[in-house]
BALUM-491214 format. One record per atom (N, C-alpha, C, O, CB): residue in three letters; z, y, x. Coordinates in steps of 0.02 Angstrom, whole numbers, plus 50000, padded with zeros to 5 digits. Atoms other than C-alpha are relative to their C-alpha. Glycine has a CB too. Layout:
! BALUM-491214
ALAZYX/...
END
This chain:
! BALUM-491214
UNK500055005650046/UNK526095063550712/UNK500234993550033/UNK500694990250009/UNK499284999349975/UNK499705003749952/UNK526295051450851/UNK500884998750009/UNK501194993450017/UNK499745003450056/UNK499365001149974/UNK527995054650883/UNK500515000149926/UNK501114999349921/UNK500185006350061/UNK499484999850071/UNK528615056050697/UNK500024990349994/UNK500524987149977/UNK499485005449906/UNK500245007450001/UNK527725035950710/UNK500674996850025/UNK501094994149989/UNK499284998150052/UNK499505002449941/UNK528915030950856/UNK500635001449965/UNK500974996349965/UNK499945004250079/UNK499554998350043/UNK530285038750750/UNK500294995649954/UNK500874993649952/UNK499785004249971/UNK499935004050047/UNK530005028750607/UNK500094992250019/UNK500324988249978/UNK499475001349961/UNK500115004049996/UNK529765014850704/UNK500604997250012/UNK500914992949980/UNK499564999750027/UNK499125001649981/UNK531425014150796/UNK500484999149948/UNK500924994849946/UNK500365006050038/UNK499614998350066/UNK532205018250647/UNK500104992149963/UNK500634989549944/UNK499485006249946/UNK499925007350026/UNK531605000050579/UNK500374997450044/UNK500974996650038/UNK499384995849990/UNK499525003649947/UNK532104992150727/UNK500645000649996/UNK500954995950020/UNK499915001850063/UNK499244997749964/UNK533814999350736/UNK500304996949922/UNK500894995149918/UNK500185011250026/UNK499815002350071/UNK533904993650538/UNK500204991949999/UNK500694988949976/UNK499325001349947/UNK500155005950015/UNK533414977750555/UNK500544994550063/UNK500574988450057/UNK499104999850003/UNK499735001549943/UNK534484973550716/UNK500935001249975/UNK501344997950007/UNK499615005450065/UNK499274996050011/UNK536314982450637/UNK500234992149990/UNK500544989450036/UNK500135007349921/UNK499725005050014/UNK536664965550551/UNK500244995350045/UNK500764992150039/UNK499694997849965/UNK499765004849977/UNK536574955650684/UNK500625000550064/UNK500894996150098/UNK499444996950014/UNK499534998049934/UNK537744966450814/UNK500775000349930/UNK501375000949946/UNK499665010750058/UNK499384999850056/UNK538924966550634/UNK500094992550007/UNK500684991650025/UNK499815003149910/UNK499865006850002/UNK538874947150633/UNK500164996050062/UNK500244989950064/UNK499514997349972/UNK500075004649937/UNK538994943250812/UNK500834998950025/UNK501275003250030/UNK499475004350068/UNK499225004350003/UNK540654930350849/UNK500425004650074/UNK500225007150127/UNK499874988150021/UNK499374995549953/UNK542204938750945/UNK499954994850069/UNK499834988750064/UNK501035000149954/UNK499905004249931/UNK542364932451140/UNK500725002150019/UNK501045007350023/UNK499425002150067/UNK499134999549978/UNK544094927451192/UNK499864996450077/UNK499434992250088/UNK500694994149935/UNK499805004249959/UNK544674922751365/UNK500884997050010/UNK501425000050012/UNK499755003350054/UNK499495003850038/UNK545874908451342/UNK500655001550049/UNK501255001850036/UNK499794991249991/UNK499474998849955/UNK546654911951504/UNK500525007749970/UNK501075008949995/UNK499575001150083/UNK499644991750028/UNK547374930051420/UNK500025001049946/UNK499975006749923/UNK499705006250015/UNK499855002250073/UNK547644922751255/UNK500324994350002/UNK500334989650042/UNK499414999249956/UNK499535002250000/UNK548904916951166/UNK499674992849944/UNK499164993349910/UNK500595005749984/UNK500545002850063/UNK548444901351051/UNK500125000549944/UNK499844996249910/UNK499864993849995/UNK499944997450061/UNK549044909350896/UNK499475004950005/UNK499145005249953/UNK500695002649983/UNK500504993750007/UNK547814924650941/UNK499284995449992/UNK498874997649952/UNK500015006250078/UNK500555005050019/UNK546384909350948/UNK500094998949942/UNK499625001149910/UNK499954993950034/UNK499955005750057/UNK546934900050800/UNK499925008549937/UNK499635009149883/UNK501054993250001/UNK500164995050064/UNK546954916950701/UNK499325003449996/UNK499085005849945/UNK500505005949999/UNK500574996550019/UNK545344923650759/UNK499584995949973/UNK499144998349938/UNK499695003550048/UNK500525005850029/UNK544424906950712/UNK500305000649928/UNK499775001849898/UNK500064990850039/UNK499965000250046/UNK545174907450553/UNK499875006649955/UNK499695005549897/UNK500464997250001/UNK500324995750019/UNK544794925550511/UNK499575004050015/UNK499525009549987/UNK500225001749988/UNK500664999349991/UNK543244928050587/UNK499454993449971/UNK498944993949938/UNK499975001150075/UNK500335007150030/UNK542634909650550/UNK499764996250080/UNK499724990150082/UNK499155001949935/UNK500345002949943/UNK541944906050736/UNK500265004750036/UNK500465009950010/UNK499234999050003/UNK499994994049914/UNK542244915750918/UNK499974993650066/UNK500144987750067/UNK501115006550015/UNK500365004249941/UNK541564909451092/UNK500725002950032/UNK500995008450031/UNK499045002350041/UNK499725000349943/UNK542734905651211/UNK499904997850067/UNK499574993050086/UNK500324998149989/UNK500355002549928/UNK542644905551386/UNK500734997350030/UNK501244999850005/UNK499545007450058/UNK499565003949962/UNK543884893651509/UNK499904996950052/UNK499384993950065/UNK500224996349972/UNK500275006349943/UNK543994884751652/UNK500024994349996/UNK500454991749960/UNK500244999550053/UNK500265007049994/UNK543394868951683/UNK500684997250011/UNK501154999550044/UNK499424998450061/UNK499445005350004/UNK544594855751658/UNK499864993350099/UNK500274990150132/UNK499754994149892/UNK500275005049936/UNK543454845051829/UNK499875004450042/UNK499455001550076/UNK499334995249991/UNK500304996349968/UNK543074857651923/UNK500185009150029/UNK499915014450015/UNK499524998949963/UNK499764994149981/UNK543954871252007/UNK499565005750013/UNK499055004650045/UNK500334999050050/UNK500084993249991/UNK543564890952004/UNK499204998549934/UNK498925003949924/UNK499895003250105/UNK500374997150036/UNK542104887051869/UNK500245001649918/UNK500774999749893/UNK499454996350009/UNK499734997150078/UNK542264894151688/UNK499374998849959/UNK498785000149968/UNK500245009549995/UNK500445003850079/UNK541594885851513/UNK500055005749967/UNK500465010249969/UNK500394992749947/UNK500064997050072/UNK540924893351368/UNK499864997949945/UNK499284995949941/UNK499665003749996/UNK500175003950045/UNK541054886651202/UNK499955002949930/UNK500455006449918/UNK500414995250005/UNK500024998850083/UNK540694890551013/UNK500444995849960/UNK500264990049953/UNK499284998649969/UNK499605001950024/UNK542264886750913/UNK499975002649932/UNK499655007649915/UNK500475000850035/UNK499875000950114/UNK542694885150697/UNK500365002849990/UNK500725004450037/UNK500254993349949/UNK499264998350027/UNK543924891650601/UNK500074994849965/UNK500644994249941/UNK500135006749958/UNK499725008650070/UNK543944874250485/UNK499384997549992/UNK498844998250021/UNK500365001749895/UNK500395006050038/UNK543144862450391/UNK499345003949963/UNK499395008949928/UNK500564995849934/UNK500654997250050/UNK541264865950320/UNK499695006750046/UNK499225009250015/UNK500345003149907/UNK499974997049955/UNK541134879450481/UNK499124996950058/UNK498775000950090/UNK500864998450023/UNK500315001149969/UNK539854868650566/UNK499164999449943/UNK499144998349883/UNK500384994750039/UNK500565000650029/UNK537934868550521/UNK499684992449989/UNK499804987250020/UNK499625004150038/UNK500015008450025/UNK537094853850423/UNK499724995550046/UNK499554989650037/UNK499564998449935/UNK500085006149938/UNK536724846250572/UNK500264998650063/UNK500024996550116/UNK499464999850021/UNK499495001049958/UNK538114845950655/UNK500484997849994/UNK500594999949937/UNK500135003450019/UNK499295002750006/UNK539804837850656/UNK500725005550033/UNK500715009750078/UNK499964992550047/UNK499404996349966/UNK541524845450690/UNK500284993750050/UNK500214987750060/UNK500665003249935/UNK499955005449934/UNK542244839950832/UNK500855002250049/UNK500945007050086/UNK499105001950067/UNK499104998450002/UNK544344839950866/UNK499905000450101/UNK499754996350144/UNK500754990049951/UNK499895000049918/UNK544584849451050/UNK500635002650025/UNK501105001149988/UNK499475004450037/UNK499514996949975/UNK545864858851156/UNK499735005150055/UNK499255002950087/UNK500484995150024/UNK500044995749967/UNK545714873151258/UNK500475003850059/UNK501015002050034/UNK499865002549962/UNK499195000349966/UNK547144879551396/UNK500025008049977/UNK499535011349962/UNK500154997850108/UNK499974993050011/UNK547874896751361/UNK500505003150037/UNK500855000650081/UNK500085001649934/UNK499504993449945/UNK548884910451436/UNK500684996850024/UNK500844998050082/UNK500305008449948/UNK499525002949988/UNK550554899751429/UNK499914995550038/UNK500414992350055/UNK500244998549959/UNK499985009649987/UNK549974884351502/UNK499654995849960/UNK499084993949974/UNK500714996549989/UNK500405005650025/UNK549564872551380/UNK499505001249949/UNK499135006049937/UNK500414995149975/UNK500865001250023/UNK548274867751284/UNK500045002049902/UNK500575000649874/UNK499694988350020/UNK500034997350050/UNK547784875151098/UNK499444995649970/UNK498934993649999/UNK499945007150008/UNK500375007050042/UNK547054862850964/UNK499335005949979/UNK499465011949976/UNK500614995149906/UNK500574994950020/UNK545254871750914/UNK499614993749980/UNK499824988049992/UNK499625005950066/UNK500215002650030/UNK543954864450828/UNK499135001250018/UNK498995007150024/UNK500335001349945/UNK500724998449949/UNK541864862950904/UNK499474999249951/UNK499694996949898/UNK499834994250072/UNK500505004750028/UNK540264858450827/UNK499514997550042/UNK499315000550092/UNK499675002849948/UNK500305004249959/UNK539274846550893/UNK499234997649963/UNK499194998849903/UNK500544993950015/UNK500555000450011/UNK537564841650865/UNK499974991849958/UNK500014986749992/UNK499605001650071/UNK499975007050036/UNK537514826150741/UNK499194997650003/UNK498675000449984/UNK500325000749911/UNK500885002449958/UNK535964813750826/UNK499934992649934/UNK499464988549931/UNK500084995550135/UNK500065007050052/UNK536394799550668/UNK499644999649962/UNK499614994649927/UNK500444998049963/
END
């Protein structure tokens, strides 16, 4: 009886958990991306974390939560116009949200 319990129990767990490994944002590294492969996954995923290196600071690497557009950020937050560097060299226009303190 016990172990039919544990059964059932996991069973919720594993229910209640699916959504959020279905909803969880794509990770790009910018260094091995192109910024068309950014600019398309933000726009058809809606968000993905990117990681990069530091613009001040040699050998460390950023991680950031990026938009696909406008209305992307939560109501208490602002969008926020950035750049990122990518596989070519330069830098790829992306879009942030930021914490709105007004």
């Amino acid at each position: 009886m016990q172990t039919l319990q544990s059964f059932a129990i996991a069973g919720l767990v594993a229910l209640t958990l699916m959504p959020i490994a279905a909803n969880a944002a794509q990770r790009l590294d910018t260094q091995t991306s192109t910024c068309e492969t950014i600019q398309q996954t933000l726009a058809q995923e809606g968000e993905a974390i990117l990681r990069f290196p530091s613009k001040t600071t040699d050998g460390v690497m950023l991680y950031g939560r990026y938009v696909g557009g406008t209305g992307s950020c939560g109501s208490q937050e602002v969008e926020k116009s950035s750049s990122v560097p990518v596989s070519d060299g330069s830098m790829c226009p992306v879009t942030a949200c930021q914490a709105d303190f007004d």
